[in-house]
C-alpha positions as CSV (number, residue, x, y, z in Angstrom):
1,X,-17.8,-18.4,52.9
2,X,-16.4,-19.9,49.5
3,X,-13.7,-18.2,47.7
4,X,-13.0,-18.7,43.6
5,X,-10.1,-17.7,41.4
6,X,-12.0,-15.8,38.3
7,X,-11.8,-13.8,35.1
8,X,-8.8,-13.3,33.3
9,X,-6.1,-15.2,35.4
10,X,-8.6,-18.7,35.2
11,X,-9.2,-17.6,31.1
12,X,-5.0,-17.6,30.7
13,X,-4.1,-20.3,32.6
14,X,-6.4,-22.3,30.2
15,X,-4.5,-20.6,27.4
16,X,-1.6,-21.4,28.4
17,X,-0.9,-18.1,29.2
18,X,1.4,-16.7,31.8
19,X,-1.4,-14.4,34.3
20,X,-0.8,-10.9,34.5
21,X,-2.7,-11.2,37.9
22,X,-5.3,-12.8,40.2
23,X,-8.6,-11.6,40.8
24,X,-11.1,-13.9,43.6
25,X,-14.7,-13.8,44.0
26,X,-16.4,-14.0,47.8
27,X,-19.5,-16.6,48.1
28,X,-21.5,-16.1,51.0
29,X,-20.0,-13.5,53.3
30,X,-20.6,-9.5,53.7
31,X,-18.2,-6.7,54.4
32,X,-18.5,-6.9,57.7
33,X,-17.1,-10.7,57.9
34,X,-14.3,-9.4,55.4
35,X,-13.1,-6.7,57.3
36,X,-13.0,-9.0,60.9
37,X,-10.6,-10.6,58.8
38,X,-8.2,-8.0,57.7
39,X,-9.3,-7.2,54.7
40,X,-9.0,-3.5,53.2
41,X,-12.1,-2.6,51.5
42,X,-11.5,-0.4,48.3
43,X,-14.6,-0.7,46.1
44,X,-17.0,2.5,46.7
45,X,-20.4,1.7,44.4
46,X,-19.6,-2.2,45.9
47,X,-17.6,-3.8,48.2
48,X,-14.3,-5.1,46.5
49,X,-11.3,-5.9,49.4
50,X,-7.4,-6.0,48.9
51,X,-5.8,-9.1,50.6
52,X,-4.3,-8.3,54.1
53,X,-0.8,-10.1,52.4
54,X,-1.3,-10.6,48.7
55,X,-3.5,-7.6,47.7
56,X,-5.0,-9.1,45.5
57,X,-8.7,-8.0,44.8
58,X,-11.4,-9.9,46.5
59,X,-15.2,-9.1,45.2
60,X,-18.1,-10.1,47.3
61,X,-20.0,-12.0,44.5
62,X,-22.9,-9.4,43.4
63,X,-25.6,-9.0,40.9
64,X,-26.5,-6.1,39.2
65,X,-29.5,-4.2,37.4
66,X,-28.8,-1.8,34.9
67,X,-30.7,2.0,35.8
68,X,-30.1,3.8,32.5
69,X,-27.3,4.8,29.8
70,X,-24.1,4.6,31.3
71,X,-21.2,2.2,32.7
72,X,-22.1,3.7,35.8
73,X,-26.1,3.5,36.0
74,X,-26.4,0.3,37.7
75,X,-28.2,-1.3,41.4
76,X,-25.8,-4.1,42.8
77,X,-27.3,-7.0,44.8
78,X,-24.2,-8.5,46.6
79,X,-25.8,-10.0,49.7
80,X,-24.6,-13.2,50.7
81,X,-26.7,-15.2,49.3
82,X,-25.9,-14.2,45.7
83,X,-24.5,-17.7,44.2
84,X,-21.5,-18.1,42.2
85,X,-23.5,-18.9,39.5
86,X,-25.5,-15.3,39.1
87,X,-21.8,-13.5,39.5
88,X,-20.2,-15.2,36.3
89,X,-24.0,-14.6,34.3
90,X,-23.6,-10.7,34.9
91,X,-20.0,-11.1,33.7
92,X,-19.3,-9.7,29.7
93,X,-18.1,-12.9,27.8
94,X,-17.8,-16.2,28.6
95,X,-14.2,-16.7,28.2
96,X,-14.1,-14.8,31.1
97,X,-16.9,-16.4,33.1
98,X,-15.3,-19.2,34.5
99,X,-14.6,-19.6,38.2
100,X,-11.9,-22.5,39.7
101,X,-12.0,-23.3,43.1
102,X,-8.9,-23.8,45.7
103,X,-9.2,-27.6,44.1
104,X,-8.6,-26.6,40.4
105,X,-12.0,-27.6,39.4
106,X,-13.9,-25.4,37.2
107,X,-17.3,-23.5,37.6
108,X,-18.0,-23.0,33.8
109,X,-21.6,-22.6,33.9
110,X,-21.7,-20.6,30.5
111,X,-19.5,-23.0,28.4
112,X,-16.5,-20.7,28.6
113,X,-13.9,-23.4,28.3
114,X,-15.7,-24.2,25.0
115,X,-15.4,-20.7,24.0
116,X,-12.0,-20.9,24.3
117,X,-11.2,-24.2,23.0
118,X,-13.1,-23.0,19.6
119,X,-11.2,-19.6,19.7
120,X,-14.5,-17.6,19.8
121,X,-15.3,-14.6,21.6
122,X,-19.1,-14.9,22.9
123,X,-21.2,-12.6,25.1
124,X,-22.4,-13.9,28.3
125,X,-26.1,-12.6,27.4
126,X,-28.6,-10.1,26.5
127,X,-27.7,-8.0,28.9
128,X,-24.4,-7.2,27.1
129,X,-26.3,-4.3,25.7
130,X,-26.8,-2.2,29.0
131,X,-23.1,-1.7,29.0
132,X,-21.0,0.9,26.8
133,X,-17.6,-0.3,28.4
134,X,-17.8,-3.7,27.1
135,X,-17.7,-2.3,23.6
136,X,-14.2,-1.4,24.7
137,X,-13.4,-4.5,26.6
138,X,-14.5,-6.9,23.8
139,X,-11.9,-4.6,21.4
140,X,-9.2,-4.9,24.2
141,X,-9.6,-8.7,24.4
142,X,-9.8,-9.5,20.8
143,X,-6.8,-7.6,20.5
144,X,-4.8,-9.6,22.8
145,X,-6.2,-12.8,22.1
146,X,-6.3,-12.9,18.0
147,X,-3.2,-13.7,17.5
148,X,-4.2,-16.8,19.1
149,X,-6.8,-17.7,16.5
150,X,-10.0,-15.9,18.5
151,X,-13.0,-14.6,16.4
152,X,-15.8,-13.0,17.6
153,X,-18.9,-14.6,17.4
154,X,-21.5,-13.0,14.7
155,X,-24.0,-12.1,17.3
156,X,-21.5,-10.3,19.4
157,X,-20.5,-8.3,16.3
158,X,-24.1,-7.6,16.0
159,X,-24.9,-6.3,19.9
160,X,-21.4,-4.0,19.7
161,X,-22.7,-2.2,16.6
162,X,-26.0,-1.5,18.6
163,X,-24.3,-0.5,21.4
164,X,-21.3,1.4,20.2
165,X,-23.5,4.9,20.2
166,X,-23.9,4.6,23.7
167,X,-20.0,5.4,24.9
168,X,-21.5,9.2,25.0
169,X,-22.4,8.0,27.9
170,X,-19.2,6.6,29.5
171,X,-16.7,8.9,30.9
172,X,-13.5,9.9,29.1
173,X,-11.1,8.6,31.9
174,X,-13.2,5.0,31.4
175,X,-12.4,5.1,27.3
176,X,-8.5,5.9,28.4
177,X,-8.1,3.8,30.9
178,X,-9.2,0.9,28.3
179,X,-6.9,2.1,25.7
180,X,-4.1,2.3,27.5
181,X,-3.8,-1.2,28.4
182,X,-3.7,-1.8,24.9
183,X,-1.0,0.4,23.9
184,X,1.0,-0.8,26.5
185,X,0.6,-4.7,24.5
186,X,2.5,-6.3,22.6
187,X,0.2,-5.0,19.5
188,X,-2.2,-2.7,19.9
189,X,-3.9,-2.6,16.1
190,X,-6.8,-5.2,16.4
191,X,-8.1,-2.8,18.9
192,X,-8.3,-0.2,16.9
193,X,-9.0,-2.3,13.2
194,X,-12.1,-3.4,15.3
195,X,-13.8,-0.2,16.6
196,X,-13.2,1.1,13.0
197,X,-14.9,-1.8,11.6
198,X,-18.0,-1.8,14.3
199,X,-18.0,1.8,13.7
200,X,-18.8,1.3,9.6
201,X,-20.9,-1.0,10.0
202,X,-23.2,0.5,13.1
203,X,-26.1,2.2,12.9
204,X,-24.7,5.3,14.5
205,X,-23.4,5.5,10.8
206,X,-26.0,4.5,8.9
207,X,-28.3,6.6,10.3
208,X,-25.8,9.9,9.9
209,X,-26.3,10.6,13.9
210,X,-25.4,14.5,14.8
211,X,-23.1,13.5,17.8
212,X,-20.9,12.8,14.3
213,X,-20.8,16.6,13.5
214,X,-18.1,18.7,15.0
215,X,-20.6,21.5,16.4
216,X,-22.1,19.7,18.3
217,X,-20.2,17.4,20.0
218,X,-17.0,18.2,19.4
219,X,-14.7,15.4,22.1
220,X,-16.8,12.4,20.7
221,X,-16.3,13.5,17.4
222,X,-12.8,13.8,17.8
223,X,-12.8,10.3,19.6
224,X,-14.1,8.7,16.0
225,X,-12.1,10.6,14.2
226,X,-8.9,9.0,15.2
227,X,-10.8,5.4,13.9
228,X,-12.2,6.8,10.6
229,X,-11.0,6.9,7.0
230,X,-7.0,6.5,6.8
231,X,-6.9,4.4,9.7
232,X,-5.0,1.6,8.1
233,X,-2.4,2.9,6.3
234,X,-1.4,5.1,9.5
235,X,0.7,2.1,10.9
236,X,2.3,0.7,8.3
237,X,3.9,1.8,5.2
238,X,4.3,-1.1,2.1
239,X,8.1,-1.1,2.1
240,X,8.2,2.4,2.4
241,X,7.2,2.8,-1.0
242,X,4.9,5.2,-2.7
243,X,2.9,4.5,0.5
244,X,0.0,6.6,-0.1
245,X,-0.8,5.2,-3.0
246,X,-1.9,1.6,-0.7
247,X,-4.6,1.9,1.8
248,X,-4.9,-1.9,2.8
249,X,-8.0,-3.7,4.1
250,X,-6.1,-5.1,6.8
251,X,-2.5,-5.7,8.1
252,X,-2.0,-8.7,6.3
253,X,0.9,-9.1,4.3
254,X,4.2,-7.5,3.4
255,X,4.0,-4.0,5.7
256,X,6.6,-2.6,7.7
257,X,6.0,-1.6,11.4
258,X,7.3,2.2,11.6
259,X,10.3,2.1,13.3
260,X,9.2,5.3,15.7
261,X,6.9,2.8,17.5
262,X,8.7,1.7,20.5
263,X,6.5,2.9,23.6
264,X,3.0,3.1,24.4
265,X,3.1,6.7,24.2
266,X,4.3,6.2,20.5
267,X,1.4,4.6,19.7
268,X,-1.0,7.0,21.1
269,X,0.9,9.7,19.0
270,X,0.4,7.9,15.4
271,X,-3.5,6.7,16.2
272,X,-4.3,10.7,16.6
273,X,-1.8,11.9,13.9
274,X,-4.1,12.4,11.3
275,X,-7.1,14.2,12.9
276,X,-8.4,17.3,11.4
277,X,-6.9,20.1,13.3
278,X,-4.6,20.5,16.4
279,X,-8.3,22.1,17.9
280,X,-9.5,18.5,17.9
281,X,-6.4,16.6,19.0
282,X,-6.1,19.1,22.5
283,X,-10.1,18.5,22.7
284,X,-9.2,14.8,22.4
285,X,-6.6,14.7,24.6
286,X,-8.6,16.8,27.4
287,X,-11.9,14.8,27.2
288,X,-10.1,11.8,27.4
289,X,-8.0,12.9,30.5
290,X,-4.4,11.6,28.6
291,X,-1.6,11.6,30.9
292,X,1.4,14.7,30.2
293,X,3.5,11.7,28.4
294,X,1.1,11.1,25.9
295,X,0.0,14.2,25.3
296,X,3.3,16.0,24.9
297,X,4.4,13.1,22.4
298,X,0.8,13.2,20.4
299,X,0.9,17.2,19.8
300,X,4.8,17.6,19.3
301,X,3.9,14.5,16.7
302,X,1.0,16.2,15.3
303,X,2.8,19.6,14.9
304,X,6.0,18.3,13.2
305,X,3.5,16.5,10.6
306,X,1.3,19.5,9.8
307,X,4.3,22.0,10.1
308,X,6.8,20.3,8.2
309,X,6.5,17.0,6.4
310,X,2.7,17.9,5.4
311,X,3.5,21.0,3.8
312,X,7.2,20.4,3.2
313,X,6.7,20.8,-1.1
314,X,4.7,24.1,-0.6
315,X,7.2,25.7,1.2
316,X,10.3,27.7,0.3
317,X,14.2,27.1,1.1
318,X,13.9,29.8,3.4
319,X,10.6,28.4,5.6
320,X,11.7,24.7,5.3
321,X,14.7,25.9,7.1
322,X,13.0,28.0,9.6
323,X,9.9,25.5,10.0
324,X,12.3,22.4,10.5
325,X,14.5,24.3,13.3
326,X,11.7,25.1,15.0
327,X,10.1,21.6,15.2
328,X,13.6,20.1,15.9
329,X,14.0,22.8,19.0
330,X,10.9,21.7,20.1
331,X,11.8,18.0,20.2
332,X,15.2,18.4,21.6
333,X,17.2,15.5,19.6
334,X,20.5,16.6,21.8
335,X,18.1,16.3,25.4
336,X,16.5,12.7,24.1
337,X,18.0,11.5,20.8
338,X,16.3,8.4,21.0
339,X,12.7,10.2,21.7
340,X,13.1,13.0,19.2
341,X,14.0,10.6,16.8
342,X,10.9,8.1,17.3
343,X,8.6,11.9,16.9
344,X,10.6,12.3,13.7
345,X,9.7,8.7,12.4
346,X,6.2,9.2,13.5
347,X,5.5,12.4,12.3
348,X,7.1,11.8,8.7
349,X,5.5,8.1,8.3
350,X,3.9,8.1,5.0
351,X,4.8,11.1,3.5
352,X,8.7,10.1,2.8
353,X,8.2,6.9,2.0
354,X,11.8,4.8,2.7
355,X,13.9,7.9,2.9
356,X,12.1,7.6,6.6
357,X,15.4,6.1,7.5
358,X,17.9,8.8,6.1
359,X,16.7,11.3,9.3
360,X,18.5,9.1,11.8
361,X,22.0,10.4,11.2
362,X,21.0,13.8,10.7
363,X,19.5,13.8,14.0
364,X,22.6,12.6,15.4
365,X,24.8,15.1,13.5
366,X,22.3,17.6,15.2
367,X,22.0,16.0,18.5
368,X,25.8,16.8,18.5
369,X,25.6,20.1,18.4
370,X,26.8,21.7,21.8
371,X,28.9,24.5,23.1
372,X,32.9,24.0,23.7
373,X,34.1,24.2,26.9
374,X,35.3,27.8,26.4
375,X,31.8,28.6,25.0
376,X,30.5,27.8,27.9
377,X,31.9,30.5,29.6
378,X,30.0,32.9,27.4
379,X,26.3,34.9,28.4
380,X,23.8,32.3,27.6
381,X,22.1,34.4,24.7
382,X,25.5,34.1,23.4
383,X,25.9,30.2,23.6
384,X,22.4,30.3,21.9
385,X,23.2,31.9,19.1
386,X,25.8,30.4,18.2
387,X,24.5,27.2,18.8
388,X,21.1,28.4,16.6
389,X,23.7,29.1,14.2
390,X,25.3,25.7,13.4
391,X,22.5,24.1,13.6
392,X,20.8,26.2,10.6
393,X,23.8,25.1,8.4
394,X,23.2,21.7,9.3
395,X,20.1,22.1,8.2
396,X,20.1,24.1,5.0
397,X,23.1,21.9,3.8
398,X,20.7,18.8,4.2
399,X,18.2,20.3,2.6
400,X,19.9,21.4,-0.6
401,X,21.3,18.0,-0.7
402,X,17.4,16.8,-1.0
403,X,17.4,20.3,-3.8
404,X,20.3,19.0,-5.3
């Protein structure tokens, strides 16, 4: 029985990188021998163990045979006499198929350490293809790891635009589970910049596929939607100026971060701000199982924009007034002034251009709106009317000041 420090933790450390956490590969045992030893075994489709102390993840080293479309389709092999060497070939890129043993030395059988010495992001092999997920993973890594200089290779680009129509197949928790580790990052765009890019230039595209059409399937549809046209320009803004009239080619340059993004769940909110119709965004949020903290933020996002700031130049004095009560009831700026104030940035990002910034004491003017102690005392349909009441004066006297 020989143990090896793998993956991500043994990729970081040679980064320089701080490890998030440690995963270990078993050589030459079975789950009998693990649990004699007190380990807890978690894995269901293979054996994976939890340390009795540490619990840290301990995989029996395994090989694997793919059985049709799928993440989950596949045979595992993970007998022990599966070598160290056939675990890190079934592994997706090389970066992260290097094993280090209890010595430090490393197990790099695939030229990993290369990899990352050069900055490039490489498949492990052919069999990349027989995966959907790693479509995913290869977007989640590059995301973390171009900042640091790391391309990916040209014949990677080439096996994730083949195999991008196959996340049909994978389940919608899988595709979440993915994406949330990146909006919890530090920057989550070169996730998203790079399944828009594989997406234009896959054949799923080219060849006009039906999944693509809303009739037919309508959650996968709505998945691509949040990565098609206006992508770019849904982040940033140029200096809040005229920013409609700018829709980049990539992040480079003079662009200003919106200032509503401060939490993972803001991020979810802007990526799915702009698809077609609140129909798609629920469909979206259902297929992809997206926690209640997400999806509250995403539709009370989404409804502000299309309610208010989208249609703000079509409406009357008289609806403006009604429409922005209702989406400022709805966000509760007096509950959560910080929260209702990153909706407000989010929802109104590049449609107001830099007068984004004028909402902030408004909302606290609004925020501040409460009963008096001897108001209080009152039936509570009469603390809410009066309360309804001041806060309509706030608001048509900061809308005839925009009149004005």
């Amino acid at each position: 029985m020989r143990i090896y420090k793998v993956g991500g933790a043994v990729r970081d450390t040679l980064l320089g990188l701080e490890p998030t956490d440690n995963d270990w590969v078993v050589v030459g045992s079975t789950p009998k021998e693990m649990l004699s030893m007190g380990y807890k075994q978690v894995g269901k489709d293979f054996p994976v163990f939890l340390h009795p102390d540490t619990k840290e993840e301990y995989a029996l080293a395994r090989k694997e045979r793919s059985t049709g479309p799928g993440h989950a389709a596949f045979n595992f092999s993970y007998s022990a006499n599966v070598t160290l060497e056939e675990d890190l070939s079934r592994r997706d890129i090389t970066i992260n198929a290097i094993a280090m043993d209890d010595a430090g030395n490393l197990i790099d059988p695939l030229n990993g350490k290369g990899d990352i010495e050069n900055r490039i992001i490489r498949h492990v092999s052919d069999a990349f293809i027989e995966d959907p997920l790693r479509v995913l993973r290869v977007a989640r890594f590059y995301s973390k790891l171009k900042e640091l200089g790391f391309k990916i290779h040209e014949s990677t680009e080439e096996l994730l635009n083949r195999l991008l129509p196959s996340i049909i197949h994978l389940p919608g928790e899988r595709i979440w589970q993915e994406t949330e580790k990146v909006l919890k990052s530090n920057n989550p765009i070169p996730y998203f910049e790079l399944l828009y890019a594989t997406y234009y230039s896959s054949n799923w595209r080219k060849n006009n596929n039906p999944l693509f059409n809303y009739a037919f399937v309508p959650a996968i549809d709505t998945w691509i939607n949040t990565i098609k046209v206006k992508f770019f320009h849904r982040f940033h803004a140029p200096n809040y100026i005229n920013p409609e009239d700018y829709y980049p080619n990539s992040m480079e340059g003079d662009w200003r971060i919106n200032p509503g993004l401060k939490t993972p769940q803001s991020w979810w909110a802007i990526v799915v701000s702009n698809i077609k119709t609140r129909t798609y965004l629920d469909d979206l949020n259902k297929k992809l199982k997206v926690p209640n903290s997400y999806r509250r933020m995403s539709e009370l996002v989404f409804d502000f924009r299309e309610k208010y700031f989208s249609k703000y130049n079509e409406l009357d004095f008289e609806n403006k007034v009604k429409s922005l009560y209702r989406c400022l009831e709805r966000i509760q700026p007096s509950k959560d002034l910080e929260f209702a104030t990153s909706v407000t940035f989010l929802a109104a990002h590049n449609i107001i251009g830099e007068d984004i910034n004028l909402w902030r004491p408004f909302l606290e003017k609004y925020s501040e709106i409460l009963p008096t102690d001897e108001e209080k005392k009152l039936d509570g349909s009469k603390i809410q009317e009066i309360l309804e009441e001041r806060k309509i004066r706030l608001i048509e006297e900061e809308i005839k000041k925009d009149i004005d």
